[in-house]
C-alpha positions as CSV (number, residue, x, y, z in Angstrom):
1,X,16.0,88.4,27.2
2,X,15.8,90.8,24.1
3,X,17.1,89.6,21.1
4,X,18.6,91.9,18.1
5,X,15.4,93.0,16.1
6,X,16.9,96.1,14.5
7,X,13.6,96.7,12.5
8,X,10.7,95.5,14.8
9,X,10.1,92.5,13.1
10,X,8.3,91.6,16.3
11,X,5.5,93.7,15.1
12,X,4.7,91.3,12.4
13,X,4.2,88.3,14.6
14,X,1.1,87.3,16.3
15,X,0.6,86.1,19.6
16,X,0.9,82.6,19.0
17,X,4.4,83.1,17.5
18,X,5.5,85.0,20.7
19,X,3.8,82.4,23.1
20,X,5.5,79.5,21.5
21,X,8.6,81.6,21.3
22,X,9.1,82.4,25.1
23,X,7.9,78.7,26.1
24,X,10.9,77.2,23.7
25,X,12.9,79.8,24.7
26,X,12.7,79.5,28.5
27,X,13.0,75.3,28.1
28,X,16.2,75.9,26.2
29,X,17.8,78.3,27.8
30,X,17.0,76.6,31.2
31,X,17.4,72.8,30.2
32,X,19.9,72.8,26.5
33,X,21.8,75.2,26.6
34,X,24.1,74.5,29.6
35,X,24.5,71.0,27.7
36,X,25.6,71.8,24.3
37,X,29.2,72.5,25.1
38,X,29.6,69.4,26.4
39,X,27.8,67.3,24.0
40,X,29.5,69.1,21.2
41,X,33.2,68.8,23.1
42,X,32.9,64.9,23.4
43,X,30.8,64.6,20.3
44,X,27.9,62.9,21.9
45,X,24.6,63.5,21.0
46,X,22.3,65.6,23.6
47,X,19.3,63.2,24.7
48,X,17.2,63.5,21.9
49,X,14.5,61.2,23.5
50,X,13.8,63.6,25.8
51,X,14.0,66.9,23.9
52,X,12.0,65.4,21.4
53,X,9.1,65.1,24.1
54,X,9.4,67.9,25.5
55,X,9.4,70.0,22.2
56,X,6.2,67.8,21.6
57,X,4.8,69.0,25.0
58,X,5.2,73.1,23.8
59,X,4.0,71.7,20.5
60,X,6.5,72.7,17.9
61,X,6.6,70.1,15.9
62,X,5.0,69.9,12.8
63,X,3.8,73.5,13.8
64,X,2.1,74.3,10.6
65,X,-0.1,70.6,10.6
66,X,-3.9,70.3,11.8
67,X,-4.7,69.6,15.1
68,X,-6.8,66.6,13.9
69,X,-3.8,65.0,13.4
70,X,-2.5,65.4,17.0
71,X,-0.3,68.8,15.4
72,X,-0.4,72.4,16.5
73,X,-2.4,73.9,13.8
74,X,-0.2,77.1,14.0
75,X,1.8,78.6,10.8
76,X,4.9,78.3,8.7
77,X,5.9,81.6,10.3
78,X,5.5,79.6,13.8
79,X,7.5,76.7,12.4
80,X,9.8,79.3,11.3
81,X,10.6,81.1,14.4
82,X,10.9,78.0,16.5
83,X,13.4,76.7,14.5
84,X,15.4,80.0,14.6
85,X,15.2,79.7,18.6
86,X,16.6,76.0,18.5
87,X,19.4,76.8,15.5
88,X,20.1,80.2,18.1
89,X,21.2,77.2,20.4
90,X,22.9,74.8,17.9
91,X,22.2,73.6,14.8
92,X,21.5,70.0,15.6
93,X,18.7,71.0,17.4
94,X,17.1,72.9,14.5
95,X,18.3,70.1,12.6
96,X,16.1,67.7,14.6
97,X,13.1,70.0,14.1
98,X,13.6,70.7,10.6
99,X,13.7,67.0,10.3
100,X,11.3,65.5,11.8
101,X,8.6,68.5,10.6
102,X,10.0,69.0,7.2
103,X,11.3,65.9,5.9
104,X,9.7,62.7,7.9
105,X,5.8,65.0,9.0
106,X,5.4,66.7,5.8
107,X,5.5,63.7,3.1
108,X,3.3,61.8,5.3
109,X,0.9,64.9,5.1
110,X,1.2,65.7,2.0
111,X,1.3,62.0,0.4
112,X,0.1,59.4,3.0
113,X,-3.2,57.5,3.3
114,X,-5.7,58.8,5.9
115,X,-4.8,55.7,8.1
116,X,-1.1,57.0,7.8
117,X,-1.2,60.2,9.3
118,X,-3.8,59.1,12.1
119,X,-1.1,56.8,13.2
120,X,2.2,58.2,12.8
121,X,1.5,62.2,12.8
122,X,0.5,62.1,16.5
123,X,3.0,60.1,17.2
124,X,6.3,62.4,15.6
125,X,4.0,65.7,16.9
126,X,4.3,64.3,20.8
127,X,7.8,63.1,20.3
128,X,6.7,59.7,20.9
129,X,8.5,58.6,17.9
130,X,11.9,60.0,16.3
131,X,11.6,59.9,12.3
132,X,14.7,60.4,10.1
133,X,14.6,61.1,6.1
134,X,16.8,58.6,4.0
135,X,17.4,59.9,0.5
136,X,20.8,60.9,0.2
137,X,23.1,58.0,-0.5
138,X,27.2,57.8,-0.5
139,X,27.6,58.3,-4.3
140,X,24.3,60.8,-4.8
141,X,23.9,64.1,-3.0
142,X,23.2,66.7,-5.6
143,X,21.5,64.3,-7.8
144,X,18.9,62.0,-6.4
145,X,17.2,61.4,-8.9
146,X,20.6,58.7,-9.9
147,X,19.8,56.6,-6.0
148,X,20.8,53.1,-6.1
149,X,18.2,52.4,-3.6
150,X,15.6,50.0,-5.5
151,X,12.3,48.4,-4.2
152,X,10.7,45.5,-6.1
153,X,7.1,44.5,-5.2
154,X,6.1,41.0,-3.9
155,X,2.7,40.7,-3.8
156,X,1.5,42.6,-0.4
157,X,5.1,44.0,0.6
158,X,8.0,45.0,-0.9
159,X,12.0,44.1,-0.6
160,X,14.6,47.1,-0.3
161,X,18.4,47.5,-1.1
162,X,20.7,50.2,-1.2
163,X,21.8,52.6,1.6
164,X,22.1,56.4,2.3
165,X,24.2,58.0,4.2
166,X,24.8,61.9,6.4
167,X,21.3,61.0,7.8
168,X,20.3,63.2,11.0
169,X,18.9,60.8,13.7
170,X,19.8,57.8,12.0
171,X,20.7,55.8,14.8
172,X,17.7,56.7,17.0
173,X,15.1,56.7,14.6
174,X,11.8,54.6,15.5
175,X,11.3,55.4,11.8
176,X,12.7,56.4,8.5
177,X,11.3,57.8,5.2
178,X,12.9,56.5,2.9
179,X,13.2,57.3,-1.0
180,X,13.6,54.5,-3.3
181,X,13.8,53.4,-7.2
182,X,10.8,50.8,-8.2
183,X,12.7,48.8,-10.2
184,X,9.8,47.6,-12.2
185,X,9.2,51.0,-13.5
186,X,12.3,53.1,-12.2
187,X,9.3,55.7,-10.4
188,X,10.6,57.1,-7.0
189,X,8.5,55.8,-4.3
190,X,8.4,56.6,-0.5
191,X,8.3,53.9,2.2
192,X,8.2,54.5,6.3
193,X,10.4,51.8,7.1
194,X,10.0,50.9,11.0
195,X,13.3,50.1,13.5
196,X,13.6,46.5,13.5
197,X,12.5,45.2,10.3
198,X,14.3,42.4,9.0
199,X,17.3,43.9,6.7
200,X,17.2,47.3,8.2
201,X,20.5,48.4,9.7
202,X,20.9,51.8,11.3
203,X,24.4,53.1,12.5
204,X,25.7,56.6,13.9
205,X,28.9,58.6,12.2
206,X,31.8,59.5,14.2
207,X,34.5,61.8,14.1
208,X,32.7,64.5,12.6
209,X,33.9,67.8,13.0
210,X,30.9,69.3,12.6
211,X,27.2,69.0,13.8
212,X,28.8,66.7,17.0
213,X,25.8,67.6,19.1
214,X,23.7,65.5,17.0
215,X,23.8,62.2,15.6
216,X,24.3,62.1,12.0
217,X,24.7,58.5,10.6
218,X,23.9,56.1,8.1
219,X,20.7,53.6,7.2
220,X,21.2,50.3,4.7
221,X,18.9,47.8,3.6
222,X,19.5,44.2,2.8
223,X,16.6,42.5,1.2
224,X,14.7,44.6,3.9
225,X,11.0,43.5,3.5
226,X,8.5,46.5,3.9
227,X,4.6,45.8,3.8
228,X,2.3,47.7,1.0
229,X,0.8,49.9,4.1
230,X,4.2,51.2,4.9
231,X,4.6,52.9,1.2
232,X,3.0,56.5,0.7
233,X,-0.1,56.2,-1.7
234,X,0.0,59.2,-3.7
235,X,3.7,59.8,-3.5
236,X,4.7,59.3,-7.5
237,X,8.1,60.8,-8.7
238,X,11.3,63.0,-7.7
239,X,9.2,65.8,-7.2
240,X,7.6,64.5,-3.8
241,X,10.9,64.6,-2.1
242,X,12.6,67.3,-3.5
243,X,9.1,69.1,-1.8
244,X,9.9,68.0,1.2
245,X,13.6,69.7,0.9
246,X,11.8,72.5,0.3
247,X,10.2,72.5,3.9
248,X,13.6,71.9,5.5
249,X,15.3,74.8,3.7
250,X,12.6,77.1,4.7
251,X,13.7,75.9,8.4
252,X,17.5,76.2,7.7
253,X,16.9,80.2,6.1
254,X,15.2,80.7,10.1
255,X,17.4,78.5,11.7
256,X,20.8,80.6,10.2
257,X,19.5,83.6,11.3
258,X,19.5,82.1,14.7
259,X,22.9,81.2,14.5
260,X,23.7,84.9,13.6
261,X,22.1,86.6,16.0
262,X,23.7,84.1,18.7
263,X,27.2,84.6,17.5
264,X,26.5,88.7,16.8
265,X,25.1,89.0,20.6
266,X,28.1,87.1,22.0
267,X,30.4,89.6,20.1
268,X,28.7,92.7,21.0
269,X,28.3,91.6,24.4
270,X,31.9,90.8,24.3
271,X,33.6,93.8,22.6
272,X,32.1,95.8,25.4
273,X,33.8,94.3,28.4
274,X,37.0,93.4,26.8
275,X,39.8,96.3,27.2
276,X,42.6,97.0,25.3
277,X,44.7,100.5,25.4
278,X,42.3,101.5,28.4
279,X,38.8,101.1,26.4
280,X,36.2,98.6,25.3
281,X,37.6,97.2,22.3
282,X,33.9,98.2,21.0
283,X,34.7,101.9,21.0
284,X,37.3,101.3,18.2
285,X,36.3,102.1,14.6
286,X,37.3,98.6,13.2
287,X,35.1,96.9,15.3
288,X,32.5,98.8,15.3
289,X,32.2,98.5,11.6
290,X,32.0,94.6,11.7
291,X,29.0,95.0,14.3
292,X,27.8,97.3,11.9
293,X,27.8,94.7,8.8
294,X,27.1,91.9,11.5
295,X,23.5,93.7,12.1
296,X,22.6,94.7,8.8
297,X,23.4,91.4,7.5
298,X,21.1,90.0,10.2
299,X,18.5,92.5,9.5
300,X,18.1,91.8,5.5
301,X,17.7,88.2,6.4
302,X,15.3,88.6,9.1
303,X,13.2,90.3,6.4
304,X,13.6,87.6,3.7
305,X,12.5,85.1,6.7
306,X,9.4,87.4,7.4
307,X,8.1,88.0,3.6
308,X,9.0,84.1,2.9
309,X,6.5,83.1,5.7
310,X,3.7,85.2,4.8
311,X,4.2,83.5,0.9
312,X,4.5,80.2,2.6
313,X,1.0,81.0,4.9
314,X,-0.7,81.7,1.5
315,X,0.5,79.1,-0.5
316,X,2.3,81.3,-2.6
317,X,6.1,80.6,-2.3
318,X,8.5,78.7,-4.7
319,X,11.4,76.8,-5.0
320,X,13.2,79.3,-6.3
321,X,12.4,81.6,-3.5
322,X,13.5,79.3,-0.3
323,X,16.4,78.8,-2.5
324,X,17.1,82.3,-2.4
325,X,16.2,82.7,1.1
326,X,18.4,79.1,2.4
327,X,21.3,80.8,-0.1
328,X,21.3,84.0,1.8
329,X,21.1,83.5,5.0
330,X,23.3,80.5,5.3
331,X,25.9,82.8,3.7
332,X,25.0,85.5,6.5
333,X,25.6,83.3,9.3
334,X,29.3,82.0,7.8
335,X,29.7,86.0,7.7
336,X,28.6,86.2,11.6
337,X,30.4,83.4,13.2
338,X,33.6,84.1,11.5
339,X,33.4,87.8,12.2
340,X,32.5,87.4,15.6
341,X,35.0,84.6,16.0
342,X,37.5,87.8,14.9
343,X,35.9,90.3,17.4
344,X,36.9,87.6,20.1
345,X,40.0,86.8,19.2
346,X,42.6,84.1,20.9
347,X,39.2,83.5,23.1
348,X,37.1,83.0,19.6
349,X,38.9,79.4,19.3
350,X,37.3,79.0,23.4
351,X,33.8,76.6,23.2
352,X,33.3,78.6,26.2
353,X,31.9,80.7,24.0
354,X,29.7,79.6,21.1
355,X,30.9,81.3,17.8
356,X,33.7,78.6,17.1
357,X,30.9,76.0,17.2
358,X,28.0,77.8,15.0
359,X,30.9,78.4,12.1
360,X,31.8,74.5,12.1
361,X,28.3,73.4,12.7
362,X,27.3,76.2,9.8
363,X,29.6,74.3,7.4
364,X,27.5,71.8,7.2
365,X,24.4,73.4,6.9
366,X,26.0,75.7,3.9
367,X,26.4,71.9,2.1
368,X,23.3,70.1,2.9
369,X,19.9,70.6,2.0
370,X,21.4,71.5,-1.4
371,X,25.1,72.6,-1.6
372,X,25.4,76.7,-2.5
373,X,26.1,76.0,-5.6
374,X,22.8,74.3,-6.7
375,X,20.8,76.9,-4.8
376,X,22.7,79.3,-7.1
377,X,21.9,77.5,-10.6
378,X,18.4,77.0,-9.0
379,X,18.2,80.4,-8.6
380,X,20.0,81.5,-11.9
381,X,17.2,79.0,-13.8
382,X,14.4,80.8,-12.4
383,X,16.3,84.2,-13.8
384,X,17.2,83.0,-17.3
385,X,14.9,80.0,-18.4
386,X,18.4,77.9,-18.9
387,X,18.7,75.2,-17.1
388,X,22.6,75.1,-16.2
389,X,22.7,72.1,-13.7
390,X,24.8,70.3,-16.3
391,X,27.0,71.1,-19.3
């Protein structure tokens, strides 16, 4: 199966990218795919129990982590094109990956004890356990830094209340990191707060319109008692998860480009077995200019993707730049499934074929993970020096 790589981006992978590539691709196209229609139709969520460990058996998740840790040891640009294979699928699937890598892996790589990640790493690397992320809450997207969530310290535990809410896996989730204000000194803290602790509640969102191959749902704690072990050592302030958004948005700019290239294949594939007037509606001029923008759309964010993993290999990208590069090619992939929804006309509206699902599913990854709008003022701040996020 060739998929569009107008400028040999190929080239610039190595073979570990292309090995996990093919594997992932071969289990999805074999095993997923043929169930996302469904799923999506009735709004029930594919088995994530399983795909989570069989993802852990081709070893994408948390890619870019050591392999002492029970983690593949690979790159960010192997992380990056794994999560553009699932998103080329559906966006709850890259949604999964980006979560449980990104938002649940990451902090406890980045800001756990030792003992921390030679328990639970392993255990979210094999799919053995499902993590979820809880920081936003109902009344605080944008602004996190506001949560309601608090947790007060009791000697060698601590008690958590609040909720949050348009968590991925929420339901499911043998654990959840979860963001919360010590009261005591109104620090953000982080706490892995384990299914079935006394207070914890965990409940799946219906009636979405959007993202209905996944679960998406909410988390709430009532006097929920968490021991000291279960908080992240060295995670002290906003900053810790706002780094962790940072890893997801990297996933989402691959992840988009996925849905592009899905939803610009189906039309070009498409536009040259439909006939109208005697000819392939692709040898008309109109629609061969969309496929035309389509591609080169495509093509400037595969390059984005490709420069912001080798900054992300060195240690050298910002916020400001997976801003730009979330930003972008979210924006492309609205373009693609809309246009190619055009290109296909009354059968655009059809989930027998996928474009109508990517541009709802794509709405919701245009809001979350930061809306377009704060990527923009991120974005504009790093230009100007202003900081414009309020008046």
């Amino acid at each position: 199966m060739v998929i569009t790589d107008f400028y040999n981006f190929e080239d610039l992978l190595n073979e570990e990218d292309k090995i996990v590539r093919e594997s992932l691709r071969k289990f999805l196209v074999n095993n997923i795919k043929p169930l996302v229609k469904e799923a999506w139709h009735k709004e029930k969520s594919l088995d994530f129990r399983y795909i989570a460990k069989e993802l852990g058996k081709l070893g994408v998740l948390g890619a870019f982590m050591e392999e002492k840790y029970g983690c593949p040891g690979a790159t960010y640009t192997t992380y990056g094109v794994v999560c553009q294979e699932v998103e080329r699928i559906d966006s709850a699937l890259r949604s999964f990956v980006a979560v449980n890598t990104g938002l649940v892996m990451y902090p406890i790589w980045m800001w756990g004890s030792e003992e921390q990640k030679m328990y639970w790493l392993p255990k979210l690397a094999s799919g053995e356990v499902i993590g979820c992320y809880g920081l936003t809450e109902p009344d605080h997207g944008s602004d996190p830094g506001s949560m309601k969530t608090t947790a007060e310290r009791h000697g060698d535990y601590w008690i958590l209340n609040g909720s949050k809410m348009w968590i991925t896996e929420a339901e499911i989730a043998d654990v959840a990191m979860v963001w919360a204000k010590d009261k005591e000194t109104g620090k953000i803290k982080g706490f892995l707060v384990e299914k079935g602790m006394d207070g914890f509640y965990q409940a799946d969102l219906t009636e979405k319109g959007s993202m209905r191959a996944g679960g998406v749902g909410e988390l709430a704690f009532t006097n929920c008692k968490v021991p000291e072990k279960n908080r992240l050592p060295l995670a002290k302030g906003l900053r810790c998860p706002l780094s962790c958004l940072d890893m997801a948005r990297y996933g989402i700019s691959w992840g988009a480009i996925g849905a592009s290239i899905d939803c610009y294949e189906t039309a070009l594939e498409y536009s040259l077995d439909r006939k109208q007037f005697g000819k392939p509606i692709a040898s008309y001029q109109l629609v061969q200019s969309k496929l035309a923008d389509m591609l080169t759309e495509i093509t400037k964010g595969q390059a984005i993707c490709m420069r912001l993993g080798q900054l992300m290999n060195e240690g050298k990208a910002t916020p400001p730049q997976i801003s730009l590069a979330k930003r972008n090619n979210v924006r492309v992939a609205r373009y693609c499934s809309r246009v190619a929804r055009e290109i296909l006309g009354a059968n655009g509206i059809s989930l027998d074929y996928p474009p109508i699902r990517h541009m709802a599913n794509i709405e919701s990854v245009y809001t979350y993970e930061g809306t377009d709008d704060m990527h923009t003022l991120i974005i504009g701040r790093e230009i100007t020096g202003i900081q414009a996020f309020r008046s």
